[in-house]
C-alpha positions as CSV (number, residue, x, y, z in Angstrom):
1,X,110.9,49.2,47.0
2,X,113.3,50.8,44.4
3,X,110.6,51.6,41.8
4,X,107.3,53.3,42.3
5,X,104.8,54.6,39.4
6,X,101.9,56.8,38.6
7,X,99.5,54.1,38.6
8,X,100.5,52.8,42.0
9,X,100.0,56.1,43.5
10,X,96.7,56.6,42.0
11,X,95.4,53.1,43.3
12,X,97.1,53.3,46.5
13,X,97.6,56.6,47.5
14,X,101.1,56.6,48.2
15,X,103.7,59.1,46.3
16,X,106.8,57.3,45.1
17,X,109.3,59.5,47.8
18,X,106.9,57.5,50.5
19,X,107.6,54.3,49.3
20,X,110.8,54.4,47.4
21,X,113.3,52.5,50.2
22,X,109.9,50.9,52.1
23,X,109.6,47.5,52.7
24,X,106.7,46.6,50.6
25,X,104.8,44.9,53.6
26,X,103.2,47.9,54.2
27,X,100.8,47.5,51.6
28,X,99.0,44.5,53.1
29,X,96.8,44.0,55.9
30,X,98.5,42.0,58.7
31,X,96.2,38.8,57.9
32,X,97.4,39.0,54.2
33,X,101.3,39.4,55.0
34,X,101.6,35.2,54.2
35,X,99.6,35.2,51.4
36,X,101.9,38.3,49.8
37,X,105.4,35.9,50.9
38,X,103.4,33.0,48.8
39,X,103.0,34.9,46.0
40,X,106.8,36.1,46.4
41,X,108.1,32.6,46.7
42,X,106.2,31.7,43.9
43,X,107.5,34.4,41.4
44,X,110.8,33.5,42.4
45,X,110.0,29.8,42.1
46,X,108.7,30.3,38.8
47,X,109.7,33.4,37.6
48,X,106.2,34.5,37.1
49,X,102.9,34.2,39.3
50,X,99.3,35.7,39.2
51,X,96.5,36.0,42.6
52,X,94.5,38.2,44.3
53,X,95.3,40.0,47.1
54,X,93.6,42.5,49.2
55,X,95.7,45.8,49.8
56,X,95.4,48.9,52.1
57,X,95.6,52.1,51.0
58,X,97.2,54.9,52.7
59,X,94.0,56.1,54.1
60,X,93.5,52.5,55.4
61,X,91.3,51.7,53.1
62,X,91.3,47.7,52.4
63,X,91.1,47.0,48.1
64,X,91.4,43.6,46.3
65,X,93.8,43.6,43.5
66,X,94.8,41.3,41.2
67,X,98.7,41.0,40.7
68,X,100.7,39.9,38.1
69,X,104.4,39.2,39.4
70,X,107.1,38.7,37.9
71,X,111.2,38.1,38.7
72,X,113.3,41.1,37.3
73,X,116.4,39.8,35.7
74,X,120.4,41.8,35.3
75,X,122.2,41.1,32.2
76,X,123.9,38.2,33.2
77,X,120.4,36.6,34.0
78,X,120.6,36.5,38.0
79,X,117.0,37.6,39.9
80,X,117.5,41.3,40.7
81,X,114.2,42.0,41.7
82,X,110.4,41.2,41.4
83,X,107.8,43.6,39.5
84,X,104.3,43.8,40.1
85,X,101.2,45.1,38.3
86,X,98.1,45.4,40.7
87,X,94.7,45.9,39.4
88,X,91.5,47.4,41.2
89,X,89.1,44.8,41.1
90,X,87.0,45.6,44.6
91,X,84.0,46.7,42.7
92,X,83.8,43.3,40.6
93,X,85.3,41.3,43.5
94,X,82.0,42.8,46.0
95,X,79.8,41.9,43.0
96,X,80.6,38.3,42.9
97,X,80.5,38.0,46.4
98,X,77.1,39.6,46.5
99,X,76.1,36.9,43.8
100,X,77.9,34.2,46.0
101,X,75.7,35.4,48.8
102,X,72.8,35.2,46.8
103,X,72.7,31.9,45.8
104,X,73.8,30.4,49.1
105,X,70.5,32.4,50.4
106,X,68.6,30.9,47.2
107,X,70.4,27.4,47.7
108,X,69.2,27.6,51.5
109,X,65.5,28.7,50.7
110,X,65.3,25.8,48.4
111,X,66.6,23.6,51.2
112,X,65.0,24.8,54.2
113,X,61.7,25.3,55.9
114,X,61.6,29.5,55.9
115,X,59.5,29.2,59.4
116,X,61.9,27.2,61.2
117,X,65.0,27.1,59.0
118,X,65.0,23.7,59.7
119,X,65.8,21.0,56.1
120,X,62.6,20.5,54.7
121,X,61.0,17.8,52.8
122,X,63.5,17.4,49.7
123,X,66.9,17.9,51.7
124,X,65.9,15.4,54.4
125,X,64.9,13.0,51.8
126,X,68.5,13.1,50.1
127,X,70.1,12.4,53.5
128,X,67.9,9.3,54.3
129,X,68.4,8.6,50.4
130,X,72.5,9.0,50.6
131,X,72.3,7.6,54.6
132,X,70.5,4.1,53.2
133,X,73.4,4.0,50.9
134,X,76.2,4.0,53.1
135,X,74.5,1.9,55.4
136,X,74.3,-0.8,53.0
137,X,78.1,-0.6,52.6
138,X,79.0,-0.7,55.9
139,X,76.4,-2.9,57.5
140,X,75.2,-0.4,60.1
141,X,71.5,0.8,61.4
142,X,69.5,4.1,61.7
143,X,66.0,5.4,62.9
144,X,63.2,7.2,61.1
145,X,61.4,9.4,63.5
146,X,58.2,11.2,62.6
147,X,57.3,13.5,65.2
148,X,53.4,15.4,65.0
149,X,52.6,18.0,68.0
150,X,49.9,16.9,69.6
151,X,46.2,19.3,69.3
152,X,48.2,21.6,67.0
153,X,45.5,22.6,65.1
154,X,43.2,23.4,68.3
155,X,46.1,26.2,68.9
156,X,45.8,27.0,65.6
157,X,41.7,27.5,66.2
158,X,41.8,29.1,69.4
159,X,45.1,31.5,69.8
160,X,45.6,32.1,65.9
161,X,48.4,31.1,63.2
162,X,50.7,33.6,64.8
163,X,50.6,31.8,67.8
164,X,50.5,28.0,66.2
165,X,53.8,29.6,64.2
166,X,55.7,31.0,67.5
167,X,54.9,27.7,68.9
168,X,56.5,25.7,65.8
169,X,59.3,27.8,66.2
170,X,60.0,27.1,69.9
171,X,59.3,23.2,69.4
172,X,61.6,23.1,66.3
173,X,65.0,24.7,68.9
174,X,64.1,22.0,72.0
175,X,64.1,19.3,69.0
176,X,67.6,20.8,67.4
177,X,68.7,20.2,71.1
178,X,68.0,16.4,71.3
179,X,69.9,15.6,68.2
180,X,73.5,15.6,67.3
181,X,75.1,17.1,64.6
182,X,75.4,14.4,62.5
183,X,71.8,14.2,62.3
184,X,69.5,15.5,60.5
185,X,66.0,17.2,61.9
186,X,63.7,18.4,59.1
187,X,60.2,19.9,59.4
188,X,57.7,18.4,56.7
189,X,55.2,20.7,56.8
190,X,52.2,21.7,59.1
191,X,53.0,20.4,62.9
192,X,55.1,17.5,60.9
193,X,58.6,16.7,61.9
194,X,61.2,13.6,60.5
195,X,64.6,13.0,62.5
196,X,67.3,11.0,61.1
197,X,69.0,9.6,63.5
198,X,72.5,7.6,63.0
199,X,74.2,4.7,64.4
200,X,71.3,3.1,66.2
201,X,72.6,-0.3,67.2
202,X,69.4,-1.0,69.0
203,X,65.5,-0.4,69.6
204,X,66.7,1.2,73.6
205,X,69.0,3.5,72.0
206,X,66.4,4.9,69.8
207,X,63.5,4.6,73.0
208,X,66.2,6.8,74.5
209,X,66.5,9.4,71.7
210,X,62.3,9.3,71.5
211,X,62.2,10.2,75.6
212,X,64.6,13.1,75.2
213,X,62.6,14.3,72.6
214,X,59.1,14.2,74.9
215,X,61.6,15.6,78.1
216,X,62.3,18.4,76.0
217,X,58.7,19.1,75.3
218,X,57.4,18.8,79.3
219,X,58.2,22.4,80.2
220,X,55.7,24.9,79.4
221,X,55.6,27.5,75.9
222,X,55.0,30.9,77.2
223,X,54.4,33.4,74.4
224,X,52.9,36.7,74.9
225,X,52.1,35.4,78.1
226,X,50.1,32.9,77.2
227,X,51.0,29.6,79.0
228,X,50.7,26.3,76.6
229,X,51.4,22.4,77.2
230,X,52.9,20.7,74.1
231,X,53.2,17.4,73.7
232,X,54.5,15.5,70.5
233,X,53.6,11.7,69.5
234,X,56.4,9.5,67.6
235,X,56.9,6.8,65.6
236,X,59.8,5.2,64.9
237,X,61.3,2.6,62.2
238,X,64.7,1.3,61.7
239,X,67.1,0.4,58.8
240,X,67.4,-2.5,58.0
241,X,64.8,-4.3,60.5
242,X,61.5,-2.5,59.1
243,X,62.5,-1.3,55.6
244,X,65.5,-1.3,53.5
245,X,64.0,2.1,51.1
246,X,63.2,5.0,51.3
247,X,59.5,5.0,50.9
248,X,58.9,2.3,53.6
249,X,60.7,3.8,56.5
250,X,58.4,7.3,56.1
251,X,55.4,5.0,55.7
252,X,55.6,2.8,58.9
253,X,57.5,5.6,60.8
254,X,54.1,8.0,59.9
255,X,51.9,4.5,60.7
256,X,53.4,4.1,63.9
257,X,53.0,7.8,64.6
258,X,49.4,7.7,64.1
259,X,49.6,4.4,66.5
260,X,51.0,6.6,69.1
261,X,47.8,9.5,68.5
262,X,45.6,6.2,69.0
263,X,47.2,5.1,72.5
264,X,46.7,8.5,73.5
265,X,49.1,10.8,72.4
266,X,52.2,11.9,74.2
267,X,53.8,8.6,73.8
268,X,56.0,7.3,71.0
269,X,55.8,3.8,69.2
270,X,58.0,1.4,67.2
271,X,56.4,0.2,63.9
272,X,55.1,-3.8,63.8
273,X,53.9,-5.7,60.9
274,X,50.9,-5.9,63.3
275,X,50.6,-2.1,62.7
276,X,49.3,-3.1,58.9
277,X,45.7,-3.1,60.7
278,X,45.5,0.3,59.9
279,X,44.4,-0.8,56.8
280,X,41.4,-2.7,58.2
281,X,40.4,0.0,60.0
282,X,40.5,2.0,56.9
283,X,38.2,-1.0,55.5
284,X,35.7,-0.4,58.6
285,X,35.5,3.4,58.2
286,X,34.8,3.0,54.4
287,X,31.9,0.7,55.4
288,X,30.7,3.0,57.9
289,X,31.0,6.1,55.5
290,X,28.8,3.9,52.8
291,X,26.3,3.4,55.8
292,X,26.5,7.0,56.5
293,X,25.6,8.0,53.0
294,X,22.6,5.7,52.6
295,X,21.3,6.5,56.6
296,X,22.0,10.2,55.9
297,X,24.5,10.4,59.1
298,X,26.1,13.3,57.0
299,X,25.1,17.2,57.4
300,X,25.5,19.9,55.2
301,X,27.2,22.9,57.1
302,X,27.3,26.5,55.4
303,X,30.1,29.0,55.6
304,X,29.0,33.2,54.5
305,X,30.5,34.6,51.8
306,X,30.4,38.4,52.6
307,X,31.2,41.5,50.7
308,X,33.8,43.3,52.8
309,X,32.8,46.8,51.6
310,X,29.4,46.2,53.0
311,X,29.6,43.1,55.1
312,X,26.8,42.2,53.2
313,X,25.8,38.4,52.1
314,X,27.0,37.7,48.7
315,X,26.5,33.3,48.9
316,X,27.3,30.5,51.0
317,X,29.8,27.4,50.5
318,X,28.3,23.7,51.4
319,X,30.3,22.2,53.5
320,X,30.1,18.5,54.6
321,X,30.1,17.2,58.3
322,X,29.4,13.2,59.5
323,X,27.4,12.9,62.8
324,X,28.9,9.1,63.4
325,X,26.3,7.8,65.5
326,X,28.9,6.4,68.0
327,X,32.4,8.7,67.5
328,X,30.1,11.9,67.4
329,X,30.6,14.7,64.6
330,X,33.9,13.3,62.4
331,X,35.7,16.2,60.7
332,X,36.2,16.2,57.1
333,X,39.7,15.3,56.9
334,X,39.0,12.2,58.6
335,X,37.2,10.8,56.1
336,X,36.9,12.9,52.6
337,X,40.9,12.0,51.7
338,X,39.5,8.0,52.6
339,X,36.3,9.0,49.9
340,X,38.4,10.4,47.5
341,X,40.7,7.2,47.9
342,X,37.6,4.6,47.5
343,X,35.4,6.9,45.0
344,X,32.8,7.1,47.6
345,X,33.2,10.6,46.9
346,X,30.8,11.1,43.8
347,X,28.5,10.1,46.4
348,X,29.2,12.1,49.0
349,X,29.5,15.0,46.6
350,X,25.6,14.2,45.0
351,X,24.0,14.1,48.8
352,X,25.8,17.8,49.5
353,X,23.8,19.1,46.2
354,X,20.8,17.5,47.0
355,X,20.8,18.8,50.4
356,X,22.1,22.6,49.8
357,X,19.9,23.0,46.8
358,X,16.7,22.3,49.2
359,X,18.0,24.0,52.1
360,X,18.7,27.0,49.6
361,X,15.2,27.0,47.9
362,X,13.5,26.6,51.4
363,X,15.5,29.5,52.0
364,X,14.4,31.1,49.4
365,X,11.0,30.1,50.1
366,X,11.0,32.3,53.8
367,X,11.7,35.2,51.7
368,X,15.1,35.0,53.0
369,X,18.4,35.8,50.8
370,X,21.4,33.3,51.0
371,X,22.6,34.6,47.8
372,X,25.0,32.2,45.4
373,X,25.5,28.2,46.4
374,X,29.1,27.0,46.1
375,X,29.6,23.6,45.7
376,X,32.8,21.2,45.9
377,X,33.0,19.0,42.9
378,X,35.1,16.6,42.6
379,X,37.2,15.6,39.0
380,X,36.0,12.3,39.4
381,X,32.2,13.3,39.9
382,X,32.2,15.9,36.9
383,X,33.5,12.9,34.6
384,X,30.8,10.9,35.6
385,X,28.5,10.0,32.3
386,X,25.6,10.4,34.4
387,X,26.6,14.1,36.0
388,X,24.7,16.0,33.5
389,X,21.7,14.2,33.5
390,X,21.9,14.0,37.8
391,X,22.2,17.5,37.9
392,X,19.5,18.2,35.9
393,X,17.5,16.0,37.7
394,X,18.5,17.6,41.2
395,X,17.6,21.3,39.9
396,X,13.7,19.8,38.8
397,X,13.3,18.3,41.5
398,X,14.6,20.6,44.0
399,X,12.9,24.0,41.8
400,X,16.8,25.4,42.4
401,X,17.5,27.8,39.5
402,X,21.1,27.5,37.8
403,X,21.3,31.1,38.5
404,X,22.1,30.7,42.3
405,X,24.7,27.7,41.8
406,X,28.4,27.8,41.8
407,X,30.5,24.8,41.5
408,X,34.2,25.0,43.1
409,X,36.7,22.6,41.2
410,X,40.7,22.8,42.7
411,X,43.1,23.8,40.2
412,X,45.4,20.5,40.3
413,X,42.0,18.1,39.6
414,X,41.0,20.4,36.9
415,X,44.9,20.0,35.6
416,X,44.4,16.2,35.5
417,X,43.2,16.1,32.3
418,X,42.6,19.8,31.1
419,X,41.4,18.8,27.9
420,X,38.4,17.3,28.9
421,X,37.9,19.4,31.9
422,X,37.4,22.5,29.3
423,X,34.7,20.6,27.6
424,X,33.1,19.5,30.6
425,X,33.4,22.8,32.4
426,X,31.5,24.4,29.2
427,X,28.7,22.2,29.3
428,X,28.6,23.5,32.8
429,X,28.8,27.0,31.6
430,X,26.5,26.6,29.1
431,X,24.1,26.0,31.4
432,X,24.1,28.9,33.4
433,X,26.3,27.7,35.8
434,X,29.3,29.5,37.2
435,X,32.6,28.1,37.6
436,X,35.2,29.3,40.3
437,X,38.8,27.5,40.8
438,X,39.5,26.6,44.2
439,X,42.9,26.7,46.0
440,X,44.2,28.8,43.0
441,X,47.9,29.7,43.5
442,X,48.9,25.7,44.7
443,X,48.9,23.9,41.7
444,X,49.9,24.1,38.6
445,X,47.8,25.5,35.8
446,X,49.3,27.1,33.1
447,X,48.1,30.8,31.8
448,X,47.6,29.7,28.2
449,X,44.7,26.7,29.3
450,X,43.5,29.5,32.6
451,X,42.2,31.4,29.5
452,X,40.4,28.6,28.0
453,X,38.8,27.3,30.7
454,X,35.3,28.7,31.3
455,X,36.0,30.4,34.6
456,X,34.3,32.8,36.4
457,X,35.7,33.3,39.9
458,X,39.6,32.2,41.2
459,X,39.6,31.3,45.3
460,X,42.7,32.4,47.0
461,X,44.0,29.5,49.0
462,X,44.4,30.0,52.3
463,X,47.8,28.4,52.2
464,X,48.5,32.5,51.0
465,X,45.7,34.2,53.5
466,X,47.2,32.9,57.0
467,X,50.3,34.8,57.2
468,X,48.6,38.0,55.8
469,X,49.6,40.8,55.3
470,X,52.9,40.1,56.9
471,X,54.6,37.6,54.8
472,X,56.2,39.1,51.9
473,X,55.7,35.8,49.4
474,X,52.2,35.4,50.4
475,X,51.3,38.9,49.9
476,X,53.3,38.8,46.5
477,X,51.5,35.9,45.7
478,X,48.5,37.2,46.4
479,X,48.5,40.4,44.7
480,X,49.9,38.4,41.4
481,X,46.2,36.2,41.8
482,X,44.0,39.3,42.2
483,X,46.0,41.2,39.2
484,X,45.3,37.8,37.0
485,X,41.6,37.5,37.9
486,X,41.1,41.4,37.1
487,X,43.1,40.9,34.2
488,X,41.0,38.3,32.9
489,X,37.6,40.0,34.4
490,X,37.4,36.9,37.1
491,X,35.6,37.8,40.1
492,X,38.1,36.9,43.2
493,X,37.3,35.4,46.4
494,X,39.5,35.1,49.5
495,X,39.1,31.8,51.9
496,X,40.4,31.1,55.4
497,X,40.4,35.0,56.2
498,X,40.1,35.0,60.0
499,X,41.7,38.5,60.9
500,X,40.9,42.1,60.7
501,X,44.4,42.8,59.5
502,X,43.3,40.2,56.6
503,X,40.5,41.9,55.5
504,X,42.0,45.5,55.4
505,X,44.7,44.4,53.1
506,X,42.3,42.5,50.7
507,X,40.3,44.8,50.3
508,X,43.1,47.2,49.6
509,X,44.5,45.0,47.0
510,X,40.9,44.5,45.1
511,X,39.5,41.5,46.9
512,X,36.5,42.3,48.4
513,X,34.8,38.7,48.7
514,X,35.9,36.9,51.9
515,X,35.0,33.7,53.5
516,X,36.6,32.6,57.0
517,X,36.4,32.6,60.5
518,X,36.6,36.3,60.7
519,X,33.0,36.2,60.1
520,X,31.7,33.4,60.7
521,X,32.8,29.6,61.0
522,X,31.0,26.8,58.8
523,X,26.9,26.8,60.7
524,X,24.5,23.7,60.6
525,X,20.9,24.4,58.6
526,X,18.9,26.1,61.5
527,X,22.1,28.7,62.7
528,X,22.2,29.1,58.6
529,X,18.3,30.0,58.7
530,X,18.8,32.3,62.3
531,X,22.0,33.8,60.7
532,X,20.2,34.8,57.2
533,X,17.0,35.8,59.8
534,X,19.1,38.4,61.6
């Protein structure tokens, strides 16, 4: 070091008698003593050179800098020395790195399943995507895996979402530990897993895979000392023998899944062609679903809607159940997706209303006080020609007045076609009848036609509830639907509330009508009648 400046002192500390004679190593930190012999050999290489480097000070401090060398030349032209101008840039090297950071934690988010941190639906479908491709080049095979937990949802019922969530979590590290690196493991959603799996010559190499998976799921999840047995059913197709796309290796991997549920769980399955007689069965159910409608197999279940303030009965939802005269009572999403599907459910939808509005003027009849009706209505009913005029037709001949009756529409089916759905909606309105939007927060309605539509009540879904109040987004999310419905002078109702924690926060944040298990789960006609008796 034979020169030594003002500036130099104030950025690193040093007065020029320190350093004056010094070998200028002692400005770097050990792991940046190469990088500072690059950047000298190429100054003297090319008589000029820019990088950052980080420095220490003399109070050890560690700095970035960004240096401008260049060689120092005599009179006759010969390399003498090098000069160097450092310049601070910590602060604005921290701030990109902060941004760095912050969109590898965005990027991730967008990527991942936040419960599990495992890829989630759109990152394991560009593997498979980018793995079909190379495939194809090199004339090699894979396997599709979809893995569901088996009587998830009863742990769900019974222990909670905390618990259904710890268990998730626990599954989702004995499945990271069957796979290899390679592969890719992603949770779709619910108790849903896919695997990719690579290099499967043959069928027993990807049996093998499926028993290490159900190995790893034999010993016992113990959480909060609560002992559970949880067992996973698979299905399984491979590239190139079942499907050479995308969408066909999900489908008859999540066919032979639901094969394996049929044979009785616990077990995993390869997809046949033979499997295809899924969609005679779905034939025989719609048959039996027609039958059901006209032999009034179906019941009407009711779930309270209560006031938190008071716990006081504000209405009741009418909620469908079908008492198959040989499988027993089938839930509803066993067969409403399949009505939806065959348009069975305008049907469906007109025997609820006939039903609830009797049982709700019987009701009122015992002097009894069930409050406001909300029924499900479907898009595809509410388009109906003849809605208006079946409607009316159901309120004479019931004696129901308008003034009890609330019709629940979700937001993506009233997003359909949002044109007609305002016109429709006003008729509606114009009649006296109130309109609430169900699962509001999961689709995809825009503000400007929200304020058009003849609303009078938004429905929390209880995609946001579960994790209340201890998820950050769905409390955010939340609060953002209650400010809106205030903001717009919408009444706001909460569904699938099912703790006290739930409650306390709802009603803190404005939402005082809840509906969920917290208190009370969907009851048949005579609990309804002992329930409204009490």
């Amino acid at each position: 070091m034979i020169h030594w400046n003002h500036g130099a002192t104030e950025l690193l500390g040093y007065d020029a008698s320190e350093m004056i004679g010094r070998n200028i190593d002692i400005l770097y930190p050990e792991d940046e003593l190469k990088k500072a012999r690059w950047i000298k050999m190429q100054t003297l290489l090319y008589g000029s050179y820019r990088d950052q480097i980080r420095k220490q000070t003399k109070e050890g401090k560690v700095i970035y800098t960004d240096v401008s060398a260049s060689v120092l030349r005599d009179e006759k032209n010969r390399i003498v020395g090098i000069t160097r101008y450092s310049q601070d840039i910590t602060q604005k090297k921290e701030i990109e790195e902060a941004l760095l950071e912050q969109t590898k934690k965005l990027n991730f988010q967008a990527y991942h399943d936040p419960l599990t941190q495992l890829p989630n639906r759109t990152l394991f479908n560009d593997r498979l995507q980018q793995t079909i491709v190379y495939a194809q080049r090199h004339q090699e095979s894979f396997g599709v895996f979809f893995i569901d937990l088996d009587n998830f949802k009863q742990i769900n019922d019974t222990l909670g979402h905390y618990m259904g969530d710890e268990v998730l979590k626990i599954v989702a590290k004995r499945l990271i530990k069957c796979v290899r690196e390679e592969d890719t493991l992603s949770r779709l959603g619910g108790d849903e897993f896919t695997l990719l799996v690579h290099e499967l010559a043959t069928p027993e190499s990807a049996a093998k895979v499926a028993e290490k998976i159900m190995d790893a799921m034999k010993e016992p999840i113990v959480i909060d000392h609560q002992t559970l047995h949880v067992t996973v059913s698979i299905g399984i197709s491979l590239y190139p023998r079942d499907a050479i796309n995308m969408h066909d290796l999900l489908k008859y991997a999540d066919i032979a899944m639901y094969k394996a549920k049929e044979e009785g769980r616990n077990n995993y399955q390869f997809y046949s062609s033979k499997m295809m007689n899924i969609a005679l069965k779905k034939a025989t159910m719609e048959k039996e679903l027609r039958r059901a409608i006209e032999e009034n197999e179906l019941l009407v279940y009711y779930q309270p809607q209560i006031d938190a303030r008071n716990r006081s009965l504000v209405g009741v939802e009418a909620l469908v159940r079908w008492d198959h005269p040989e499988k027993g009572l089938v839930p509803p999403d066993a067969f409403i997706p399949l009505a939806e599907e065959t348009g069975l459910i305008k049907d469906l939808d007109h025997y609820v209303m006939c039903q609830a509005m009797s049982d709700m003027v019987e009701w009122q009849q015992m002097g009894l006080a069930p409050g406001i009706l909300s029924l499900n209505l479907s898009i595809s009913q509410l388009m109906k020609n003849d809605f208006f005029f079946k409607l009316q037709k159901t309120l004479l001949e019931t004696g129901f007045k308008v003034k009890w009756l609330t019709f629940e529409i979700t937001e993506n089916q009233v997003m359909l076609n949002p044109k007609r759905s305002i016109k429709k909606l006003t008729m509606l309105n114009q009649m006296g009848v109130k309109i609430s939007i169900d699962d509001f927060g999961t689709g995809y309605s825009s503000l400007a036609y929200l304020k058009r539509f003849p609303v009078d009540k938004l429905k929390i879904d209880k995609s946001f509830i579960h994790d209340l109040p201890y998820n950050a987004e769905d409390c955010a999310i939340t609060n953002a639907v209650i400010a809106l419905a205030e903001s717009l002078q919408l009444e706001i109702i909460a569904e699938g509330v099912e703790q006290r924690d739930q409650v306390r926060y709802l009603l803190e944040q404005g939402c005082y009508i809840i509906q969920g298990y917290h208190y009370s789960r969907p009851l048949p006609k005579k609990e309804m009648t002992e329930y409204l008796q009490r």
